[in-house]
Structures are given as C-alpha cells and as structure tokens.
VEXFIDO-630629 format. One record per atom (N, C-alpha, C): atom name; residue number from 1; x, y, z. Coordinates in steps of 0.001 Angstrom, whole numbers, plus 524288, in hexadecimal, padded with zeros to 5 digits. Atoms other than C-alpha are relative to their C-alpha. Example, Ala and Ser with C-alpha at 12.3 -4.5 7.8 and 13.67 -1.06 7.14 Angstrom:
residues 2
N, 1, 8037A, 7FB5A, 80000 .
CA, 1, 8300C, 7EE6C, 81E78 .
C, 1, 80384, 804B0, 80000 .
N, 2, 7FCCC, 7FB5A, 7FFC4 .
CA, 2, 83566, 7FBDC, 81BE4 .
C, 2, 7FCFE, 80442, 802DA .
end
This chain:
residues 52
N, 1, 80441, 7FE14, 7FCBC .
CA, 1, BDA80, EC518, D22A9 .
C, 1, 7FAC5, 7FF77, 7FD26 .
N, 2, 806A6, 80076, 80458 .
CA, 2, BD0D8, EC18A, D1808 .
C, 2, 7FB7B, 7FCB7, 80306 .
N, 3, 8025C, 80389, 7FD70 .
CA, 3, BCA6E, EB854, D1FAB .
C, 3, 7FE58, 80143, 805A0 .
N, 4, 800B5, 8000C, 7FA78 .
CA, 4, BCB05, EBDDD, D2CF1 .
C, 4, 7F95F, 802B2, 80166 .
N, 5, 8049C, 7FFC5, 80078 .
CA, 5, BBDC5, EC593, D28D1 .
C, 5, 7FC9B, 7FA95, 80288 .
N, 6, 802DA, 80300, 8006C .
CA, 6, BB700, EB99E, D2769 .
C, 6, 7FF38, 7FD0B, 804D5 .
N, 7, 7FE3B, 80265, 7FBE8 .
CA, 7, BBC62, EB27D, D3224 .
C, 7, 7FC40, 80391, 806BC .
N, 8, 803BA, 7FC3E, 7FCD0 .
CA, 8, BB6A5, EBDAF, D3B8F .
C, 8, 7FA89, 801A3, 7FF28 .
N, 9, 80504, 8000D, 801B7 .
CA, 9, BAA44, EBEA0, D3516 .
C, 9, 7FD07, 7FCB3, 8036C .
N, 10, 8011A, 80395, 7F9E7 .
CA, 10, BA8B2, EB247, D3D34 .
C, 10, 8001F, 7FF9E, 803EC .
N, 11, 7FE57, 7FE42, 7FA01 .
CA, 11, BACBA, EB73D, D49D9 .
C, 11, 7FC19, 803A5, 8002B .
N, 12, 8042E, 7FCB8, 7FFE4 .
CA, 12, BA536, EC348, D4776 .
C, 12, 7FC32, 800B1, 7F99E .
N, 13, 804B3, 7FEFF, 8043F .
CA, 13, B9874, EC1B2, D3D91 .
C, 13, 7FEB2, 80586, 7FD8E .
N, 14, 8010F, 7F9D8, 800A4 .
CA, 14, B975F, ED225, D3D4E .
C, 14, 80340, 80025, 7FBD3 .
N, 15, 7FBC4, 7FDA7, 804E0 .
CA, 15, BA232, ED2F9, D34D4 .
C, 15, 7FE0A, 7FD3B, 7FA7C .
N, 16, 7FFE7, 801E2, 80520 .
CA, 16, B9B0F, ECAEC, D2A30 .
C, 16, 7FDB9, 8051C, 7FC77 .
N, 17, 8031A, 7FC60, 800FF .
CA, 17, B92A2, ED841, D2880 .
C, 17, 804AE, 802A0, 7FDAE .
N, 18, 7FCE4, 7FE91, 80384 .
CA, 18, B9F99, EDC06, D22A8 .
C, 18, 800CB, 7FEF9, 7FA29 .
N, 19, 7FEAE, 80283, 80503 .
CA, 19, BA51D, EDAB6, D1551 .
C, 19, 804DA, 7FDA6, 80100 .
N, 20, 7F99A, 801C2, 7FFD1 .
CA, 20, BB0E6, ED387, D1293 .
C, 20, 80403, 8041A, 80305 .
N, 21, 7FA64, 7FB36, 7FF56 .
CA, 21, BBC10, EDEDF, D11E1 .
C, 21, 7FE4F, 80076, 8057B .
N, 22, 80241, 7FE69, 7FA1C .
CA, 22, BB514, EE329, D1F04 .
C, 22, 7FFF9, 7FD23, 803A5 .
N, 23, 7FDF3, 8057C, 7FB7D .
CA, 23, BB644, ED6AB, D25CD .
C, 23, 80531, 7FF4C, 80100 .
N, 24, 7FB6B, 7FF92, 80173 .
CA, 24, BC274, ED621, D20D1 .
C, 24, 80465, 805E0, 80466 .
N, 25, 7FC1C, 7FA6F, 7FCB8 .
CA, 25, BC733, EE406, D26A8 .
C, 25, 7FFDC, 80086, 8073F .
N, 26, 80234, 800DC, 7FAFB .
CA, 26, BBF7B, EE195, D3330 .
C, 26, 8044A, 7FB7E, 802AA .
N, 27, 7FBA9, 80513, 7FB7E .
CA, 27, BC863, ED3D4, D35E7 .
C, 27, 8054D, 80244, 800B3 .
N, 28, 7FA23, 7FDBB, 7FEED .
CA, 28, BD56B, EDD3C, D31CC .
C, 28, 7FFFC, 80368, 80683 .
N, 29, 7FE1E, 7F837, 7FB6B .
CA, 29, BD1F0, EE8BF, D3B78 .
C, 29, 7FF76, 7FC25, 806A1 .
N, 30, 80043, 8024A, 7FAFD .
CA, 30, BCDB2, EDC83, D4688 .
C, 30, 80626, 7FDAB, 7FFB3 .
N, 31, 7FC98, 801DE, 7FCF2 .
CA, 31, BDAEA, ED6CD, D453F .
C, 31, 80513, 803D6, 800D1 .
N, 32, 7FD7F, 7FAE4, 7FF29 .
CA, 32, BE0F1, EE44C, D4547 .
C, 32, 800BC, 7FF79, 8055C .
N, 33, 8012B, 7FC89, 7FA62 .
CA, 33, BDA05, EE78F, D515F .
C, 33, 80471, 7FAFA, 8030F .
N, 34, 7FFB6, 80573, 7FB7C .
CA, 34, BDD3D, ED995, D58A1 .
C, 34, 8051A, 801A5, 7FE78 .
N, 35, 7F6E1, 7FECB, 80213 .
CA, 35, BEEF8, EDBB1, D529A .
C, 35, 80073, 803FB, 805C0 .
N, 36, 7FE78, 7FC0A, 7FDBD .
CA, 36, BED7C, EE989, D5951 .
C, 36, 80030, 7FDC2, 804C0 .
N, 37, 80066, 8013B, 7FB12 .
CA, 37, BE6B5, EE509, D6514 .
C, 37, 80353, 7FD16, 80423 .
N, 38, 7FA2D, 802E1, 7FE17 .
CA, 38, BF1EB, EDA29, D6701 .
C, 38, 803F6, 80305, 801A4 .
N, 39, 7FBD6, 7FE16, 80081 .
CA, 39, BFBC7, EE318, D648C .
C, 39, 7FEE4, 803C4, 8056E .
N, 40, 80055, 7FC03, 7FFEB .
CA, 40, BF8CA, EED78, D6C34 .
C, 40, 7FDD7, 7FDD7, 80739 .
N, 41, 80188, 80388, 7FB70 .
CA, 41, BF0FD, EE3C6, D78A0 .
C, 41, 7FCF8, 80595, 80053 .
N, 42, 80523, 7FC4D, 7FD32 .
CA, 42, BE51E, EEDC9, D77CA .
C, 42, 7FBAB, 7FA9E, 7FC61 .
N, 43, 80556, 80285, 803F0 .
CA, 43, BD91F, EE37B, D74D2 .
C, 43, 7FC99, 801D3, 7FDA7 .
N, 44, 8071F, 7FC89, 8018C .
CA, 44, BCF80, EED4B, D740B .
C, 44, 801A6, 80155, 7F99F .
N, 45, 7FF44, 7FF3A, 8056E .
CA, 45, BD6C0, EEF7D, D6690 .
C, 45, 7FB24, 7FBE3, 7FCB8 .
N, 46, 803AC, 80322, 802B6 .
CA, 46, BD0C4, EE3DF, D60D8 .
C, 46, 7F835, 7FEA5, 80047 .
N, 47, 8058D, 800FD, 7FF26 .
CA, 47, BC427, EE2B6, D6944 .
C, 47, 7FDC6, 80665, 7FE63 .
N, 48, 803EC, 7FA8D, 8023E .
CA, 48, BC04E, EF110, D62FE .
C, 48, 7FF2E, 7FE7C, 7FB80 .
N, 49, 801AC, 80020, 80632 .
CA, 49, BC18E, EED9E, D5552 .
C, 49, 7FC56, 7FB90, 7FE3E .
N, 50, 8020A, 804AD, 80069 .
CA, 50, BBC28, EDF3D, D57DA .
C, 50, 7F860, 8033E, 80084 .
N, 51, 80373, 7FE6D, 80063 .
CA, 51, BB06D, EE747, D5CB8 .
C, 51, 7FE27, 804ED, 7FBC4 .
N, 52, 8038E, 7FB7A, 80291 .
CA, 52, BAF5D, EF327, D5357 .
C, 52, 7FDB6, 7FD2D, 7FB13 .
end
C-alpha cells in the first residue's frame, strides 16, 4: 500500500497537503471504506469517507 498514497495524490491533489504516513493512512481507511461498502452493498460507506 506504499504507493497507493501517491497514486491518489493524482486523483486527488488535496492530499498532497498531507505528509507521507498521512497519505498513506488516508489510502488504508479509503480502501477500508470501499471492502466494507462491497461487503455490506451500502455505497454511502465509501462515498462518506471518499468525502470526509
């Protein structure tokens, strides 16, 4: 997941105002949200965290 930061940095520019680790925790907790959201068939899981 080392990379997935970076990778989204490019999708969304806001997150460069991060630091590493923080980019970093931000891409874990988005592909958290998006697993649950699958699992579970609530979208709004993912589209809350995509927006907070």
């Amino acid at each position: 997941m080392v990379e997935m930061g970076r990778a989204l940095s490019k999708a969304f520019p806001s997150m460069l105002a991060l630091s590493p680790a923080d980019r970093e925790s931000c891409a874990q907790d988005l592909v958290d949200a998006a697993r649950a959201s699958f699992a579970t068939d609530q979208p709004h899981l993912a589209i809350a965290e995509l927006t907070s």
